[in-house]
N, C-alpha and C positions, 0 to 999 in steps of 0.2 A: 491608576489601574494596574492591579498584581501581574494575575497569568490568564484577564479577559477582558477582551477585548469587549467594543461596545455591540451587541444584540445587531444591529444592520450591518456588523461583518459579514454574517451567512445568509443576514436577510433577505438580501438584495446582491444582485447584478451578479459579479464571477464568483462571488462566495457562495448563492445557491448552486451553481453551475456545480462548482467544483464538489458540494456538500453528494449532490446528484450522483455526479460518475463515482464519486467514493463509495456508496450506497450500492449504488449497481455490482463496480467489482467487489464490495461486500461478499454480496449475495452471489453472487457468480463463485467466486473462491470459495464460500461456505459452502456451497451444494456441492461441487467437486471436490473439496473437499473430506466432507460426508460420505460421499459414494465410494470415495476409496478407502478410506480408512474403515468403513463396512463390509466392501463388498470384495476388496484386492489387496489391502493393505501389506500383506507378507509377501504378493509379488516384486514389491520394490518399497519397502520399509522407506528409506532413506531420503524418496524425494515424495513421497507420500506426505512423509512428517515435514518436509518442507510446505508443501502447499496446506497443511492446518495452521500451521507460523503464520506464512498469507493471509489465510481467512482471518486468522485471528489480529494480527496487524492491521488490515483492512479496516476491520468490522470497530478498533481500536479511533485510528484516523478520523473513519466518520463522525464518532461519536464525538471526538476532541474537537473538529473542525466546526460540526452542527452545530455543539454547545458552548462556541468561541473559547476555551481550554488551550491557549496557545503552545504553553509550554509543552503540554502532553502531545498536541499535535504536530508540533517539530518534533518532538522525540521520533514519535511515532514514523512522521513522511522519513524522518534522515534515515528511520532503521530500515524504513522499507526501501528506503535507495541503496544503502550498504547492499542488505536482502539480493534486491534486483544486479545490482553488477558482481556481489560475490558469486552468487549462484549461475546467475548469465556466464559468466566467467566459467567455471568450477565443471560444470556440463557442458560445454565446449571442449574444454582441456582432460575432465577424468569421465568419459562418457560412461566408464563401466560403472560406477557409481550413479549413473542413470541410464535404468534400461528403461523407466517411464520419465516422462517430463511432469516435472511439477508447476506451479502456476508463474515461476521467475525462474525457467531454464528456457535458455536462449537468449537472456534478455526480455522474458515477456513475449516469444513471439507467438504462441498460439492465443493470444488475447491482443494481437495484431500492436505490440507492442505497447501496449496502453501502461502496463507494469512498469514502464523504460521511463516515460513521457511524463505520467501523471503525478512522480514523485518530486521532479524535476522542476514542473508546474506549483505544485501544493509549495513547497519552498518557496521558491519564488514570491509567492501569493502572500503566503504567512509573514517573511523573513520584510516584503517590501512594505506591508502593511505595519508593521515596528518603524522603520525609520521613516514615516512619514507622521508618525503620533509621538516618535523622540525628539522630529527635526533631522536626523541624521541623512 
């Protein structure tokens, strides 16, 4: 098996779950997303284009995780965890660089930390799922 896994990865049990809330904050980050880079985007450039990164990282995840693409979706959760602590980080320490929050300043916390947790998890998931079809 290359970079897929077998079909009742995301079938069944944590891996719909997981495919679920990717989905959601998909769509969550695309719409907020959307609305700023429409309607505000020149207020705050920088964390703006931050959270189209998101959506697009997201919307990237799901589709790896859905379609068991393991590779693509490690890439993808590891980038969105780099994402989530650079910027958590980054907007704590240079706030003038955010006078808006984007979907991964604080940590994820206007999305009650789910940005923090979910990368964390998706790892986990994928990463535990290898060494149990290596033996490792």
């Amino acid at each position: 098996m290359s970079d897929q896994v077998s079909s009742r990865a995301t079938g069944r049990g944590f891996g719909r779950v997981l495919v679920f809330v990717y989905g959601i904050l998909a769509f969550a980050a695309s719409g907020r997303a959307t609305f700023e880079l429409t309607t505000k985007f020149t207020d705050a450039p920088f964390p703006y284009s931050l959270s189209i990164l998101a959506a697009v990282i997201y919307v990237v995840a799901t589709w790896a995780i859905a379609t068991s693409r393991r590779t693509i979706a490690v890439a993808a959760v590891g980038f969105e965890l780099t994402g989530v602590l650079a910027v958590g980080l980054s907007s704590l320490v240079w706030t003038s660089k955010f006078p808006q929050a984007s979907v991964w300043s604080d940590f994820g916390s206007g999305y009650g930390w789910v940005p923090l947790v979910l990368p964390v998890v998706g790892l986990w998931w994928l990463l535990r799922g290898s060494e149990a079809r290596t033996g490792g």
